[in-house]
C-alpha positions as CSV (number, residue, x, y, z in Angstrom):
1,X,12.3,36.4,39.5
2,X,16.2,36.1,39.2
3,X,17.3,32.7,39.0
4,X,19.7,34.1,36.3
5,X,21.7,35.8,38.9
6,X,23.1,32.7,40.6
7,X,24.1,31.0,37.2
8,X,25.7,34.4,36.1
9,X,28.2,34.2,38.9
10,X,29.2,30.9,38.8
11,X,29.6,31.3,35.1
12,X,31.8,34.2,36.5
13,X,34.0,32.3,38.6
14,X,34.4,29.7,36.6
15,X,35.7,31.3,34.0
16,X,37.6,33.1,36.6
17,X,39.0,30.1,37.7
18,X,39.5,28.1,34.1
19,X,41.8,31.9,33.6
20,X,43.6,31.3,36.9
21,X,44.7,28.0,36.3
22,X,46.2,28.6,32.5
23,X,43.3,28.6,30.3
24,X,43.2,31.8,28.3
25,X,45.4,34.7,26.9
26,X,48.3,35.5,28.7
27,X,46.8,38.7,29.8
28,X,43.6,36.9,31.4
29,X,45.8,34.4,33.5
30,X,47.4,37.1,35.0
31,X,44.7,39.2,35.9
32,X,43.2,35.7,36.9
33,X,45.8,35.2,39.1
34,X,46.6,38.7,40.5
35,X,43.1,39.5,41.4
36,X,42.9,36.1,43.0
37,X,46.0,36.8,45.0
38,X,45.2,40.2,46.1
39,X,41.3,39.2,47.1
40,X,39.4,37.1,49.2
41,X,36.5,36.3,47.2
42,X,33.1,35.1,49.2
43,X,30.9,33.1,46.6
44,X,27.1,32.9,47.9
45,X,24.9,32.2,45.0
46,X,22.0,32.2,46.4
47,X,21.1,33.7,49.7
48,X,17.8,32.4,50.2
49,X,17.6,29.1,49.0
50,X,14.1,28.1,50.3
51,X,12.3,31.3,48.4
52,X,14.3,30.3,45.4
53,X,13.4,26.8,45.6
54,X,9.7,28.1,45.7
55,X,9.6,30.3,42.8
56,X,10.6,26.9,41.1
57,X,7.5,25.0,42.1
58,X,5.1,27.3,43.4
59,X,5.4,30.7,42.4
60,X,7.2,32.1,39.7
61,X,7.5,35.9,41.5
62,X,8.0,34.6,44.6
63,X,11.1,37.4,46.2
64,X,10.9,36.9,49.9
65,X,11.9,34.8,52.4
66,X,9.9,31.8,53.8
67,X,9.6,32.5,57.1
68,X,5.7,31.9,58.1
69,X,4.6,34.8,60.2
70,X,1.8,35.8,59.2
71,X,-1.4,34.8,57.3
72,X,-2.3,36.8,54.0
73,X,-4.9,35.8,52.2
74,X,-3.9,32.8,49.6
75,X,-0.4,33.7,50.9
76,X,1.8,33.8,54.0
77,X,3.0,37.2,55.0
78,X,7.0,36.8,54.7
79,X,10.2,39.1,54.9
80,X,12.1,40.7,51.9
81,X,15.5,39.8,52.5
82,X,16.6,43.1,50.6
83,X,15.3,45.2,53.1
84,X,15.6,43.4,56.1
85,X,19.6,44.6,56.6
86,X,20.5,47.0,59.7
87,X,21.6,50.0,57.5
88,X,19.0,52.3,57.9
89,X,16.2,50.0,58.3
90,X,12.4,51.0,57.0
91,X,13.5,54.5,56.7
92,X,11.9,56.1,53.6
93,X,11.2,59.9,53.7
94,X,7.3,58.4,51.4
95,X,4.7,57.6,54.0
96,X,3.1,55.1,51.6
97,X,6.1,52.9,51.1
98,X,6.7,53.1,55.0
99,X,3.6,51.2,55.5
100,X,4.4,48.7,53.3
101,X,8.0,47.9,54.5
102,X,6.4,47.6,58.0
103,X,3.1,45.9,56.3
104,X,3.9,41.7,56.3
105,X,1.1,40.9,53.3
106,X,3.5,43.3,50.9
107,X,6.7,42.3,49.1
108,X,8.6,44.6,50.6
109,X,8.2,43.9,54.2
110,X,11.1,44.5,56.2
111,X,10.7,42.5,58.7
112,X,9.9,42.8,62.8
113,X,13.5,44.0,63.3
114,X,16.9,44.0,60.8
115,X,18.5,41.3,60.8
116,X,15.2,39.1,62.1
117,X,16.0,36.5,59.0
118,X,18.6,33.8,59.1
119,X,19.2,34.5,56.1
120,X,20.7,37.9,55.9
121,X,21.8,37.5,59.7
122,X,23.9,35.0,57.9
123,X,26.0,36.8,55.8
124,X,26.1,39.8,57.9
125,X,28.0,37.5,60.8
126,X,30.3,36.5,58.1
127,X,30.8,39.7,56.7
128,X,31.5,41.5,60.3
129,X,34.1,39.0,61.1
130,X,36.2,38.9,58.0
């Protein structure tokens, strides 16, 4: 579903890093610089690396995690890693789409609890310590 996204920002940063070390108009070496100066960037492409890997060989649509919890049908009932953060978890004022966060067959599951996915457990215990 996104695998532009990862080559976008690395496109992004290299092109932020060919500026930083020279290669452009004066203007772009300096911002290069200056915002490399100021900020400390965190690169993570790709978050969740085994559901991208299986939207390459297995299914195209593919947007959640591949954490096996439960069994769906043709499918495995897994977590969406976008709403599986700690910032007001499965709160929704619509009743349907409350059911499916907490629903594990849907694409929008939320998982057991936030944060219940290595993968955004991850990057929230690098974010809270920097």
């Amino acid at each position: 579903r996104e695998w532009v996204a990862p080559a976008a920002l690395l496109f992004a940063l290299l092109d932020l890093l060919r500026a930083s070390s020279g290669s452009g108009s004066e203007e772009a070496v300096a911002s290069a610089r200056q915002l490399l100066a100021r900020y400390l960037l965190a690169v993570v492409p790709i978050v969740n690396p085994d559901g991208y890997a299986y939207t390459w060989t297995t299914n195209r649509m593919w947007r959640r995690t591949r954490s096996n919890r439960t069994s769906c049908g043709s499918e495995v009932g897994a977590v969406d890693p976008n709403r599986n953060w700690g910032y007001k978890w499965r709160e929704t004022t619509s009743v349907s789409y409350r059911a499916e966060l907490r629903d594990p067959c849907t694409n929008v599951y939320a998982g057991p609890a936030p944060f219940s996915e290595p993968e955004t457990l991850a990057v929230a215990t690098y974010l809270r310590t920097r």
